[in-house]
C-alpha positions in Angstrom: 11.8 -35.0 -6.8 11.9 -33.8 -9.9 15.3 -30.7 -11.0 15.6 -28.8 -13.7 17.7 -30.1 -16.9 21.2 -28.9 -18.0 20.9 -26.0 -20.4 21.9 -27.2 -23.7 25.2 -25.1 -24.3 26.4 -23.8 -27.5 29.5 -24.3 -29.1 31.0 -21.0 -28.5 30.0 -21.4 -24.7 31.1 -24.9 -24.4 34.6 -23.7 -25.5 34.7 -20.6 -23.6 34.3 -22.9 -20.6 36.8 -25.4 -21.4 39.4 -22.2 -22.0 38.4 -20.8 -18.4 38.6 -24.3 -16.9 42.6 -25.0 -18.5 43.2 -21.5 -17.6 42.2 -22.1 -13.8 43.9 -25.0 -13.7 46.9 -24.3 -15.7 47.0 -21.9 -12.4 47.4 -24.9 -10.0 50.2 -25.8 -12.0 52.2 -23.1 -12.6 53.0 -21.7 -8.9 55.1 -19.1 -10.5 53.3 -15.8 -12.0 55.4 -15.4 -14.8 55.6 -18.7 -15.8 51.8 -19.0 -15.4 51.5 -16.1 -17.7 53.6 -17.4 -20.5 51.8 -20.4 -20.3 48.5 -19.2 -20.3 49.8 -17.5 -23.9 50.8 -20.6 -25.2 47.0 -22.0 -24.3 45.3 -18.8 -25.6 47.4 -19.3 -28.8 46.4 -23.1 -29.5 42.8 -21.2 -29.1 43.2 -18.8 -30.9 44.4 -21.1 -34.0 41.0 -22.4 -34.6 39.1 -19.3 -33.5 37.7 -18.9 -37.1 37.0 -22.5 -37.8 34.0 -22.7 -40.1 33.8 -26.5 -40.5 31.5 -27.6 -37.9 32.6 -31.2 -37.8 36.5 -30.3 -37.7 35.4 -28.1 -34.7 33.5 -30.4 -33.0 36.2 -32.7 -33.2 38.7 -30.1 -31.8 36.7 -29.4 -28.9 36.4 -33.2 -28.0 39.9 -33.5 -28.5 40.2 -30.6 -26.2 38.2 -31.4 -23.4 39.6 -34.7 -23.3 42.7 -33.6 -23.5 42.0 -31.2 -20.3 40.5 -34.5 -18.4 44.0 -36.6 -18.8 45.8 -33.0 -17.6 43.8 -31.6 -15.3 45.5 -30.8 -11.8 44.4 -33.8 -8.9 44.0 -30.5 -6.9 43.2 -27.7 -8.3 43.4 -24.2 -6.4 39.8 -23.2 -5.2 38.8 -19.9 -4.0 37.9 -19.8 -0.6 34.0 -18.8 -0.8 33.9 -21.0 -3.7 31.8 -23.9 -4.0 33.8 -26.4 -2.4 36.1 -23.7 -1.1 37.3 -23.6 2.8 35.2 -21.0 4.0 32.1 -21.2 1.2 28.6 -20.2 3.3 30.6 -20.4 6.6 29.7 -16.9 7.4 26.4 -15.9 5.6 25.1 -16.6 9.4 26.7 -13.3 10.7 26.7 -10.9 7.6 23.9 -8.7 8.6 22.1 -6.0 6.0 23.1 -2.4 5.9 19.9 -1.1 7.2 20.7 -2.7 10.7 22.4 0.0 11.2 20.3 3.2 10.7 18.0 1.3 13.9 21.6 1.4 16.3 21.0 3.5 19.7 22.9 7.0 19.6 25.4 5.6 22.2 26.1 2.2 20.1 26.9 5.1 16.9 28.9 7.4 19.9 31.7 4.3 19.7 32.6 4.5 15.8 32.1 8.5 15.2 34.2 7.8 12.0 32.8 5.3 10.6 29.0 6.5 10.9 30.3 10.1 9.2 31.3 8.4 6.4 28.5 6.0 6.0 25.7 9.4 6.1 28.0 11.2 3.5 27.9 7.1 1.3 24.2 7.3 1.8 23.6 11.1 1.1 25.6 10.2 -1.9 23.7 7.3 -3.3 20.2 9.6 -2.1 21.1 12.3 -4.4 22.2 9.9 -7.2 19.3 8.0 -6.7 17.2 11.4 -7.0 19.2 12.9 -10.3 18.6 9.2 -12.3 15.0 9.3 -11.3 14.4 13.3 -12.3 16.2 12.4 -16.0 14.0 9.2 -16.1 11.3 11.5 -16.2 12.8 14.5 -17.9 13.4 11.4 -21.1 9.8 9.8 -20.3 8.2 13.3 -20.7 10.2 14.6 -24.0 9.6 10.4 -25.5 6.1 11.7 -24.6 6.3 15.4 -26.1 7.5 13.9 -29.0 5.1 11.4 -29.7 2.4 13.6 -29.8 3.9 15.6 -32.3 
């Protein structure tokens, strides 16, 4: 079975990764907010050093250095979000989560037990209606005066 290739990843994104992925785990390591936070300056400085780097090779280099630098001090277990890949409770639930438009099929009595609830979710979706309605009716108003104009 045949899967799709990497994507071949610039310079710019490879080192916007490897800032997220110190960042993240500089998280694991610093318990403490504060000190997290100062930390996390200290990283964004040593960044920010070579932001402007025009040499290619010197900034090839620094990135290699960097990313093997973040494999020798990388955290042996770094904090992952639950619903994360990898994550405690990642596609546990998807099972149960049911769309929005179950509801508008629910018996009278079933909406009788959560009065509250169902008043606020008409006023949401009278909301998003007349949203919906005032884009479309300047989509057209726009497409009609592009048209007007083109003519002219």
């Amino acid at each position: 079975m045949a899967t799709n290739p990497a994507p071949y990843l610039s310079h710019a994104q490879r080192v916007c990764r490897l800032y997220k992925r110190a960042s993240r785990h500089l998280e694991s390591w610093c318990i403490m907010r504060d000190k997290y936070r100062y930390q996390a300056t200290l990283l964004r400085a040593r960044f920010d050093e070579h932001k402007q780097e025009v040499d290619m090779v010197k900034a090839v280099k620094l990135l290699k250095a960097g990313e093997e630098e973040f494999l020798q001090r990388q955290h042996p277990q770094p904090y992952i979000f639950p619903d994360s890949p990898g994550g405690t409770t990642y596609e546990r639930y998807q099972s149960y989560q049911h769309p929005d438009w179950l509801l508008n099929h629910w018996h009278p009595e079933e909406r009788a037990r959560y009065p509250e609830y169902f008043k606020k979710r008409e006023q949401r979706l009278r909301l998003v209606k007349e949203a919906w309605e005032k884009e479309q009716a300047e989509k057209q108003e726009k497409k009609y005066t592009d048209d007007l104009a083109s003519v002219k």
